[in-house]
C-alpha positions in Angstrom: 352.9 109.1 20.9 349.2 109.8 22.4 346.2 111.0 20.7 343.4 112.0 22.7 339.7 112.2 21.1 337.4 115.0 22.6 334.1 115.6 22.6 332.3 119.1 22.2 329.0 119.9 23.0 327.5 121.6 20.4 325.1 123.4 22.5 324.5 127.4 22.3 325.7 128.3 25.7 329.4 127.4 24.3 328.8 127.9 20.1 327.2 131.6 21.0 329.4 132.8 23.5 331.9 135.6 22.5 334.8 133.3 24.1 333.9 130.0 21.9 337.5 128.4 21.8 336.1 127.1 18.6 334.6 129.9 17.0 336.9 129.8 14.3 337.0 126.4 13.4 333.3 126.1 13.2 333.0 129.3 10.8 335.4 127.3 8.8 333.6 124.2 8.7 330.3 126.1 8.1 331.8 127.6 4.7 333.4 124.4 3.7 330.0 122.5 4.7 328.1 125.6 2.5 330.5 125.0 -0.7 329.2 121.0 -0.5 325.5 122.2 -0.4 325.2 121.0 3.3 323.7 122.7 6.7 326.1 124.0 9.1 326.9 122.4 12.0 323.8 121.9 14.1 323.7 123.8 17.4 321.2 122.6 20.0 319.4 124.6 22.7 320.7 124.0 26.4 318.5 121.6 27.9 319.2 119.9 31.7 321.5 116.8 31.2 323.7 119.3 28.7 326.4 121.3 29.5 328.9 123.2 27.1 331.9 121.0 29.1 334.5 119.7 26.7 335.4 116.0 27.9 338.3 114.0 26.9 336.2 110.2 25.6 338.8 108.1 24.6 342.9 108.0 24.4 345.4 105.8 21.9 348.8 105.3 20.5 348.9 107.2 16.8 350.7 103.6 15.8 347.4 101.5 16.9 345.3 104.2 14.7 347.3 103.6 11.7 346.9 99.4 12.7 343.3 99.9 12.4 342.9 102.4 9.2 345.7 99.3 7.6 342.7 96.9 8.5 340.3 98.9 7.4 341.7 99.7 3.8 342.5 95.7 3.3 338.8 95.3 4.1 337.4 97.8 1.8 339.7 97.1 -1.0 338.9 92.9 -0.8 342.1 91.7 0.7 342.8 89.8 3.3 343.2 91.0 6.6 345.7 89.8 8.7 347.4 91.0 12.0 351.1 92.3 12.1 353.4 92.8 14.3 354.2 96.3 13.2 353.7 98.5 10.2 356.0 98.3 7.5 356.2 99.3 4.0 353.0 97.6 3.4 350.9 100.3 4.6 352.2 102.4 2.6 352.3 100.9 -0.3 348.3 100.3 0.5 348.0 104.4 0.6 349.5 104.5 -2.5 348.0 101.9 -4.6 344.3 102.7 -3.1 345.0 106.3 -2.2 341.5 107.7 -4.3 339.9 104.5 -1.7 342.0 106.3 1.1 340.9 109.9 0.2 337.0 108.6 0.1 337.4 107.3 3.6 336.6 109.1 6.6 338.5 106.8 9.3 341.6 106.3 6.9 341.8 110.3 5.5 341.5 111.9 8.8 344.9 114.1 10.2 346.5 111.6 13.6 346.9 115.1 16.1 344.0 117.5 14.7 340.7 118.0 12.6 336.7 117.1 13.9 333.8 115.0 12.8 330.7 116.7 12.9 327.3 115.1 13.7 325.8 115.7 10.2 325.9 112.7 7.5 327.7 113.5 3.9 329.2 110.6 1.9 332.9 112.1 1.4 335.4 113.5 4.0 335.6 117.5 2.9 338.1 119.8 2.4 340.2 122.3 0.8 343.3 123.9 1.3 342.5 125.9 5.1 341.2 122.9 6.4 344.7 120.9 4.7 346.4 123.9 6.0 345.3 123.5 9.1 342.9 120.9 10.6 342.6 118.4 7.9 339.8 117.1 6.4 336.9 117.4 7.9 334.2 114.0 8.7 331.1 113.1 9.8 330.4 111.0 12.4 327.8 109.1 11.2 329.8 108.1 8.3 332.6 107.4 10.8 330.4 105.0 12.1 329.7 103.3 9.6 333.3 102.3 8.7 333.4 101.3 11.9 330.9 98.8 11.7 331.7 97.4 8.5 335.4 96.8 9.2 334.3 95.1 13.0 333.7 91.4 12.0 337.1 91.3 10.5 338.9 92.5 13.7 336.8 90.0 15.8 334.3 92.5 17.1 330.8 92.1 16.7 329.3 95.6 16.1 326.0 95.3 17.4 327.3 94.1 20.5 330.7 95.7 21.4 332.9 95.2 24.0 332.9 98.2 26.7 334.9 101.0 25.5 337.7 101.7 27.5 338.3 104.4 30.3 338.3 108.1 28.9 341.7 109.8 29.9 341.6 111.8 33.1 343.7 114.6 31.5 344.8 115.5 28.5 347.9 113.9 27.3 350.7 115.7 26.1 351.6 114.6 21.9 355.2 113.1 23.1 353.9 111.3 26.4 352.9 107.9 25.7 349.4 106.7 25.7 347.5 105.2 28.5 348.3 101.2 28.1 345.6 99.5 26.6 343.5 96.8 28.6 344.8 93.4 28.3 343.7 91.7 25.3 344.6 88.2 23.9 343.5 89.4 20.2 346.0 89.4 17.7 344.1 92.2 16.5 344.4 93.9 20.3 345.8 97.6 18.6 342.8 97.6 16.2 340.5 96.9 19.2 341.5 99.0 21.5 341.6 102.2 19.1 338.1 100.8 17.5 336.4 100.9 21.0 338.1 104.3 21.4 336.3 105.6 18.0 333.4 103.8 18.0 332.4 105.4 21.8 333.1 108.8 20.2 331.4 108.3 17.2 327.8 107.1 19.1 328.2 109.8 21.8 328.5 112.3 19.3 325.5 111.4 17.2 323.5 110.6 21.0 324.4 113.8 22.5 325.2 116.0 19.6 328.7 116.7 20.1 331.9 117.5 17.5 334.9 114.7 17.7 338.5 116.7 18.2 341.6 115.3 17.8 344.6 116.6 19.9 
């Protein structure tokens, strides 16, 4: 199945409008955000090179996501990290031994089809039960990043000098199509890859040009 990542300008010719498709998922941030002690999510002013556009930035199969949060937990939690052909009961077992590890991290406790990271850096994904009702948790992308970078040397990328990130999808893609195949890559960590480029160009761009990550 196909997960597509978005990007949303958080600019105030789309947050201020009356027709905001997101109107109510940013009020709900904004109180969960407000329970932590944080700021809301930042709206910018409409300046030339903007638009309020909402572009698809990067596309992957939900099994390669869950390849990469498996690498990322063995990282975090001192274990070895090894490539598999498939994920078995191991992962599991991993969510379940380091679940309070899972719950702190905001690549690995993220819902596959939904929820947003928000340009604004807090230590701990947040939530409560609308956003589990709903969305899921909700992260920040400069913590996203983060993660990113730390777990990159151990699936053979080096993060101050990535590989180009792959082609954004041309059009959204349906939950039950398959993804877009992933560029050849010899890695035996090729799954992790592909779905870190994916991340990792979302994650920059959002902190660059101020935008919210969507999952759909």
């Amino acid at each position: 199945m196909a997960c597509d990542l978005w990007l949303v300008p958080l600019v105030d010719v789309l947050c201020h409008t009356p027709d905001n498709p997101f109107a109510d998922e940013l009020a709900l941030y904004n109180k969960v955000l407000a329970e932590a002690g944080l700021p809301p999510v930042p709206v910018y002013q409409y300046m030339p090179g903007l638009s309020g556009e909402v572009a698809p930035v990067a596309g992957f199969d939900y099994d390669a996501l869950h390849f990469l949060r498996r690498a990322y937990l063995l990282q975090v939690c001192g274990l070895a990290v090894s490539p598999v052909d498939e994920l078995g009961g191991d992962y599991e077992q991993l969510l379940e031994m380091f679940e309070t590890t899972a719950q702190q991290s905001h690549l690995v406790w993220h819902y596959d089809h939904a929820g947003a990271y928000v340009p604004l850096d807090f230590p701990l994904p947040l939530s409560n039960d609308e956003l589990l009702a709903g969305g899921g948790p909700l992260g920040s992308s400069q913590t996203l990043l983060r993660e990113l970078e730390y777990v990159a040397p151990s699936i053979g990328i080096d993060p101050a000098n990535p590989p180009q990130p792959p082609t954004a999808p041309t059009a959204p893609t349906a939950l039950e199509e398959p993804a877009v195949p992933a560029p050849y890559d010899p890695s035996p960590f090729a799954r992790e890859r592909h779905v870190w480029l994916g991340l990792h160009a979302a994650a920059t761009r959002s902190l660059a040009q101020g935008s919210m990550i969507v999952f759909s």
